[in-house]
C-alpha positions in Angstrom: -56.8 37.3 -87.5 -57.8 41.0 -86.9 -54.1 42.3 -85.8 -50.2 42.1 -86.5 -49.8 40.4 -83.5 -52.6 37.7 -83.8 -50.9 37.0 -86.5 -47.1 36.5 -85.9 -48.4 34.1 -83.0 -49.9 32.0 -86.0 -47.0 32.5 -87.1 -44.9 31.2 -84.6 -46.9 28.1 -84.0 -47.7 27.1 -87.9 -44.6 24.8 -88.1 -43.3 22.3 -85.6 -39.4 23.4 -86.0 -38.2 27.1 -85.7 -35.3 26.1 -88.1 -36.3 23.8 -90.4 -33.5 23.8 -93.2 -33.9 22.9 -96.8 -35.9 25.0 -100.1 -38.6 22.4 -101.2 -41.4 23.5 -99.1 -41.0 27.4 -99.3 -39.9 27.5 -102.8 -42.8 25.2 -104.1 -45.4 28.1 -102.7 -43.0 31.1 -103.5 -43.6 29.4 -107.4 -47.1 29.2 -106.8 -47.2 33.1 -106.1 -44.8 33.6 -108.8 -42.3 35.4 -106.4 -39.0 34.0 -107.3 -37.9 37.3 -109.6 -39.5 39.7 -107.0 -38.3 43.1 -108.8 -35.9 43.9 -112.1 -33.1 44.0 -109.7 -32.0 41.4 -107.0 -29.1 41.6 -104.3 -28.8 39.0 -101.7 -26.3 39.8 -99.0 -25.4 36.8 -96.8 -22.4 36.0 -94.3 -21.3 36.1 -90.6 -21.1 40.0 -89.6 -21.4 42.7 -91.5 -24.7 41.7 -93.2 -26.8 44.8 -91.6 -24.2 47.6 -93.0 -24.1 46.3 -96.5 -27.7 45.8 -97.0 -28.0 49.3 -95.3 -25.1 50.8 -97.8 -26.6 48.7 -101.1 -30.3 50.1 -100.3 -29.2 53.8 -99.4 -26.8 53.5 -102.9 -29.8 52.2 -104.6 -32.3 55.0 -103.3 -29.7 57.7 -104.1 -29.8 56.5 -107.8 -33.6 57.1 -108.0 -34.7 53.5 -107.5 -37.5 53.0 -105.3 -36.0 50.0 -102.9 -37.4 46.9 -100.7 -35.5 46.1 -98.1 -35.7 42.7 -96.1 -33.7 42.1 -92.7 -33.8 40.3 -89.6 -34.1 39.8 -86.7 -35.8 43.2 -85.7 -34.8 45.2 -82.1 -39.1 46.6 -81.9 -41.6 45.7 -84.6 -41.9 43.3 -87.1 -42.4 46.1 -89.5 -38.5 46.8 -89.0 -37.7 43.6 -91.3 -39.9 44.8 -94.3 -39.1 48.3 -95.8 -39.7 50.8 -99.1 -36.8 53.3 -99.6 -36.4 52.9 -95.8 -39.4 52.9 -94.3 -41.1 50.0 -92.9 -44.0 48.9 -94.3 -47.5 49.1 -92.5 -49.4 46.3 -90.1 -52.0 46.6 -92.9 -49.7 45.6 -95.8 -48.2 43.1 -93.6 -51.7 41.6 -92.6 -52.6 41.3 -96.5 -49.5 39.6 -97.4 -49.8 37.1 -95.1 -53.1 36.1 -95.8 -51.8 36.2 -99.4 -48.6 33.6 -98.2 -51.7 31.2 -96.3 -54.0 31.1 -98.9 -51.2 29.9 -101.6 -49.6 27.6 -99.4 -52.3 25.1 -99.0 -51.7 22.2 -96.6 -47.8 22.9 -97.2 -46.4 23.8 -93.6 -44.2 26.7 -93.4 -41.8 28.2 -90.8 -41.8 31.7 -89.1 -39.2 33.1 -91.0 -40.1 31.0 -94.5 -43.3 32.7 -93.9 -41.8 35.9 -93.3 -39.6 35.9 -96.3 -42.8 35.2 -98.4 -44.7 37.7 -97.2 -41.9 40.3 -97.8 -41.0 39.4 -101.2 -45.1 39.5 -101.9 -45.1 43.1 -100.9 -42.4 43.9 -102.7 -43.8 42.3 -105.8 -47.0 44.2 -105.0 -45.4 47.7 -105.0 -43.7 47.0 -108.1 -40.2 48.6 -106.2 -37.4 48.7 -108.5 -34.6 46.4 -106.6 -34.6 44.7 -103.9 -31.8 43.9 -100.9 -32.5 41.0 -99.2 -30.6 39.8 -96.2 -30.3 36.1 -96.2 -31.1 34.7 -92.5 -28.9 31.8 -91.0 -27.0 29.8 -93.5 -26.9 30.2 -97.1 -27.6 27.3 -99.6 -30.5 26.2 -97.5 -31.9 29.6 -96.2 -35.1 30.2 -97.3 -34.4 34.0 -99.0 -32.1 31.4 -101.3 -35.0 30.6 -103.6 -34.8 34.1 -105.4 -32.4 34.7 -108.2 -30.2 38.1 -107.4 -28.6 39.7 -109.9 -25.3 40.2 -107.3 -24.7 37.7 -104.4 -22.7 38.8 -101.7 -21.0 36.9 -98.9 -19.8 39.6 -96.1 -17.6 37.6 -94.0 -17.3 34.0 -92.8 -16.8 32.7 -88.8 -17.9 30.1 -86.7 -21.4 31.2 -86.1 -25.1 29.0 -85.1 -22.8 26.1 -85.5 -25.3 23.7 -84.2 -26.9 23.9 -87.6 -24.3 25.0 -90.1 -20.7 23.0 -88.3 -18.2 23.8 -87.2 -15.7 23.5 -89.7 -15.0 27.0 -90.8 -14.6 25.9 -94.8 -17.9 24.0 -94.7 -19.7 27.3 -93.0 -18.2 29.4 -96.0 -19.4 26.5 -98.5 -23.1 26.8 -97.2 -22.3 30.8 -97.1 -21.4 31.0 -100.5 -24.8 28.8 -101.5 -26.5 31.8 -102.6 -23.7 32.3 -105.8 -25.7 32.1 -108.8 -24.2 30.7 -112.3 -22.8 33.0 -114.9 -23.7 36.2 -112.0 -21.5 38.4 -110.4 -20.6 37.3 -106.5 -18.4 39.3 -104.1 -16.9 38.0 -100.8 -16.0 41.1 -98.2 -13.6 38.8 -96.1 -9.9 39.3 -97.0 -8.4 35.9 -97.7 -11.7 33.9 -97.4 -11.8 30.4 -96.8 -10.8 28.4 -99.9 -14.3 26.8 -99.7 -15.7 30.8 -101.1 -13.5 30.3 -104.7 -14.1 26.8 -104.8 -17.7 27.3 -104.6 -17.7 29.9 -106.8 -15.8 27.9 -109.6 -17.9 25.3 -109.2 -21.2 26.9 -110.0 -19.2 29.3 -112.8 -20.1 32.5 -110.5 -18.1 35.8 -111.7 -16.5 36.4 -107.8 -14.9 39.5 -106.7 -12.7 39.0 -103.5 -11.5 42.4 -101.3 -8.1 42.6 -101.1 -8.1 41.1 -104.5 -10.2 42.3 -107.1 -11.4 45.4 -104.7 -10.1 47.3 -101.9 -10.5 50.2 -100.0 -8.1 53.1 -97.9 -8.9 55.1 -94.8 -7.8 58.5 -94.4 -8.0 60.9 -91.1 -10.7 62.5 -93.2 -12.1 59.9 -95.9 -11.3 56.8 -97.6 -11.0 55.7 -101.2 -12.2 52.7 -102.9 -11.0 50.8 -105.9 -11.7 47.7 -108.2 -10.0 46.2 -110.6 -12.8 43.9 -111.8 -15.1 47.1 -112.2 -12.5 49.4 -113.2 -13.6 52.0 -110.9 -11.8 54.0 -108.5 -13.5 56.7 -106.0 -11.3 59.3 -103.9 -12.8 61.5 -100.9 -15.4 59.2 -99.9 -17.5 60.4 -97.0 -16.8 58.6 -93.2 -19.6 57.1 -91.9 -20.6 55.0 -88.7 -20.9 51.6 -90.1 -17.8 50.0 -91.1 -16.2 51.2 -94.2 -14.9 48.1 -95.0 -18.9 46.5 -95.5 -19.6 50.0 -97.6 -16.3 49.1 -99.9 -18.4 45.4 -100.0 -21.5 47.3 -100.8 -20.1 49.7 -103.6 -18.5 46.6 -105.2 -21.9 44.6 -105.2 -24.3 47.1 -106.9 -20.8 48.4 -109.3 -21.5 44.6 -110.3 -25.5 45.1 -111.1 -26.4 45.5 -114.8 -27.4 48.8 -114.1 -25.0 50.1 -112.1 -25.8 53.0 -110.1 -23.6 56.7 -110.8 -20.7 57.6 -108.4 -22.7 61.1 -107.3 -25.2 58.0 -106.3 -22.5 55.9 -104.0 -21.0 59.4 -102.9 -24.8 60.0 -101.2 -25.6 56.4 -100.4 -22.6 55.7 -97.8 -23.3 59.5 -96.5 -26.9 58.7 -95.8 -26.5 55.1 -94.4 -27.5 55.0 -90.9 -28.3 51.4 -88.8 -30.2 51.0 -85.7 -27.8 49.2 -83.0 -24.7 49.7 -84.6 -22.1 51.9 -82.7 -25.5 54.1 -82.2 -24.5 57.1 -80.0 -26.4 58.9 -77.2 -26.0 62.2 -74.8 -29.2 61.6 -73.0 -29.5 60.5 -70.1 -25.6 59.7 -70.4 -23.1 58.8 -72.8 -23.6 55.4 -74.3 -23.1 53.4 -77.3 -24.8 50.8 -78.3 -24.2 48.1 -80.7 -25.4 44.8 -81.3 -22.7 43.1 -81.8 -22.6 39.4 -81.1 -19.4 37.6 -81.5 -15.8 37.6 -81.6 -15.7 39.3 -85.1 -18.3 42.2 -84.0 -16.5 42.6 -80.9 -13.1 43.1 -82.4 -14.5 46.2 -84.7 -15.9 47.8 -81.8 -13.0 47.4 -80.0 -11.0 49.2 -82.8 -13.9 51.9 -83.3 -13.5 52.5 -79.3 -9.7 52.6 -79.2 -9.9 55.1 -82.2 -12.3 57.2 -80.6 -11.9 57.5 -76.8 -13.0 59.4 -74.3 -11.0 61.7 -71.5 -12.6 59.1 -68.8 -13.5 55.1 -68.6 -15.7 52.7 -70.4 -18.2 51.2 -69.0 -19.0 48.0 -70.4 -22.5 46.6 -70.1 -22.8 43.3 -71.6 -26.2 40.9 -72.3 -25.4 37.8 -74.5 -27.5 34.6 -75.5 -26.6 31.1 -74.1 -25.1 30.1 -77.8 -22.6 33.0 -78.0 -19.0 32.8 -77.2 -19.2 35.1 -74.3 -15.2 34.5 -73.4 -14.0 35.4 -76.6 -16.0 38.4 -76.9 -15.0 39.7 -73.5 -11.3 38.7 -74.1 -11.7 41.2 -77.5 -12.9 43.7 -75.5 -11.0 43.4 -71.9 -7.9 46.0 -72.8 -10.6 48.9 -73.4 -13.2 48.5 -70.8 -12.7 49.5 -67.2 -15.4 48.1 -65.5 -18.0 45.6 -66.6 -21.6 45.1 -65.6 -23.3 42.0 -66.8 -27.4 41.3 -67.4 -29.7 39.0 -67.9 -31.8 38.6 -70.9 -34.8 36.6 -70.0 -35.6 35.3 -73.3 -35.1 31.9 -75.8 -31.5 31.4 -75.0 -31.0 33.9 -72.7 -28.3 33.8 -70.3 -28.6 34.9 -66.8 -25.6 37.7 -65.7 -24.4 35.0 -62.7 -23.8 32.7 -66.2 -22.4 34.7 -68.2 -20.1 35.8 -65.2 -19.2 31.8 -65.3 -18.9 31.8 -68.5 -16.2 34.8 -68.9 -14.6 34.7 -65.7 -14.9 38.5 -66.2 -14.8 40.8 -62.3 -18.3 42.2 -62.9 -21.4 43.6 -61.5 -24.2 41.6 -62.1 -28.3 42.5 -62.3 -30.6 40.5 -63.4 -32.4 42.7 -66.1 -30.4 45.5 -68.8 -32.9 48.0 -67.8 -31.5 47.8 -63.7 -27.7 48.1 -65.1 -28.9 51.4 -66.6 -30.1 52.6 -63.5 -27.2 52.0 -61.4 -24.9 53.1 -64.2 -26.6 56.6 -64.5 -26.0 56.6 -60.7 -22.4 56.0 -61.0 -20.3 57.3 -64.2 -19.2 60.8 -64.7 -19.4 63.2 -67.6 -16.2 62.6 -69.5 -17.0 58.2 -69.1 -19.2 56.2 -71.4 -21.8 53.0 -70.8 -20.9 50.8 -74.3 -23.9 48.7 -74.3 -23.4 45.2 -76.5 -23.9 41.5 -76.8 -27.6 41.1 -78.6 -30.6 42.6 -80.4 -32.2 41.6 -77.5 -29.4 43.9 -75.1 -29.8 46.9 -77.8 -33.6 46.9 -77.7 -33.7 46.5 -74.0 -31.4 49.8 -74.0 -33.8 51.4 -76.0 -36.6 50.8 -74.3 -34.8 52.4 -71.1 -33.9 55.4 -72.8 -37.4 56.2 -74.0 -38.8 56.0 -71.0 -36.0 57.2 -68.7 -36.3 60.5 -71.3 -40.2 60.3 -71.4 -40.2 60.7 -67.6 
């Protein structure tokens, strides 16, 4: 293969499953390449929502502290690149190319999905640049997800709610027993969720994990200003932390994972972390061409913080809602969330795996709506139409956010 791209289609068609659940296959090659204790430190952050902002908070934390930092995400909204990053920056199609030729010579005959694959090459580069710590996120479920064959040194579990329940139930206390999968005997665990499922304790117990709940052993306070955290477990409390635009509630997750690390990083080093943390697709603001917001938000739980971020910072006109979802996401829910602070709703297609059309998704919410058949269309009209004090809040997917993206590069470009 002589590019990325030749690549990730090898990728793509090396394994006759996308999902392919269970640790036998990928963790007898990730032995093979020694890669199970990829750097001195380890943090695994797994969970329904919230996942993106606490990896983002743990790695900026981590950076601030003087570590140099591998960070391992998914899905991405542009490049592959995106899921593979050193103190922030994404690694090179070079690198990536060597690691996965590194991953296919190891792995022999043994047959490997796209994102096994992935998560070996990733953990291979990180290995290779000897980083400091790494923050991986863990993909779809927990026990069986294939980022579960390292040993952290902190195991977090952001939130739990009936998400991909075609593979993981739908039983909310057997989702949080497959969440909480990636606790670790004798290690520190936190759960983010206030009043978690029982199945998150239990769990816990069972494997003798040291857990730390929020709203139990941690918690956090907003102010008009700042917010302050504190922890029992840790015995740590910080006043006049800085706001940022991620949720504060996954940085007070965040700040109670790497408090938990054996090296713990110094409060000047949180204080700078949560101030630099910055996430592509989440409540990310524009002027130009017109006010939006985008976020990728994907189910009821996403919905209901950007709901409360909207109602908490609104505008002297309307919003605008323009909404993109795949076929396996409760649509109604999310636009029930949502209906007392949008105005006006345009739906789009997303003509991908799983993609709805807009005249479904229309079924499928019974929402009044404009419909178009691509996210880059809506745009167009919806520069036509709003004023200066309304705003277009873009949601519903990666797919929507990158789509937006796209459309404002080239809308500006022109």
């Amino acid at each position: 293969m002589q590019t990325l791209n030749e690549w990730l289609s090898y990728l793509e068609n090396l394994h006759p499953k996308n999902i392919d659940m269970g640790l036998e296959r990928v963790r007898a090659v990730a032995q093979k390449m020694d890669l199970l204790v990829p750097a001195p430190l380890v943090i695994t952050v797994g969970g329904t929502n919230g996942k993106g902002s606490t990896v983002t908070f743990c790695t900026e934390i981590l950076k601030a502290d003087g570590k140099t930092v591998g960070t391992y995400i998914s899905p991405h909204l542009h490049v592959y690149n995106e899921r593979v990053s050193i103190n922030g920056m994404p690694v090179s199609d070079h690198l990536l190319m060597q690691s996965f030729a590194a991953v296919d010579a190891a792995r022999g005959e043994t047959s490997l999905t796209y994102f096994e694959f992935g998560t070996l090459s990733a953990l291979w580069i990180f290995k290779q640049r000897k980083v400091d710590a790494v923050v991986l996120e863990v993909g779809l479920g927990g026990r069986l997800d294939a980022v579960n064959i390292v040993e952290p040194d902190v195991a977090v579990v952001t939130s739990i709610g009936l998400d991909h329940i075609d593979w993981l139930g739908s039983d909310i206390n057997g989702i949080a027993r497959e969440k909480a999968g990636i606790f670790r005997a004798g290690k520190p665990a936190v759960c983010g969720q206030i009043n978690p499922p029982p199945a998150i304790a239990e769990t816990a117990q069972n494997l003798g994990a040291m857990l730390a709940v929020k709203n139990q052993d941690f918690t956090f306070s907003r102010s008009a200003d700042d917010w302050g955290f504190t922890s029992g477990i840790s015995q740590q409390a910080l006043a006049h932390l800085p706001l940022s635009n991620l949720p504060i509630e996954n940085a007070a997750t965040a700040i109670q994972a790497v408090l938990m690390l054996p090296q713990p990083p110094s409060e000047a080093a949180i204080r700078a972390g949560i101030k630099q943390a910055r996430l592509a697709g989440r409540l990310e603001l524009y002027t130009d061409p017109m006010p939006m917001m985008l976020d990728v938000g994907h189910n009821p739980q996403a919905a209901e913080y950007l709901r409360e971020y909207l109602l908490r910072n609104p505008v002297r006109g309307k919003n605008y809602a323009l909404l993109a979802m795949l076929a396996d996401k409760d649509a109604a829910e999310v636009t029930r969330v949502m209906h007392d602070c949008i105005a006006e709703w345009h739906l789009a297609g997303l003509d991908v795996p799983r993609g709805r059309t807009a005249r479904q998704l229309q079924m499928d919410t019974g929402v009044e709506a404009i419909c178009y058949n691509q996210v880059g269309h809506a745009l167009d009209a919806l520069l036509e139409m709003i004023g200066a004090n309304d705003r277009v809040i873009v949601f519903g997917s990666f797919y929507t956010v990158s789509a937006a993206q796209q459309w404002i590069k080239e809308h500006n470009r022109g």
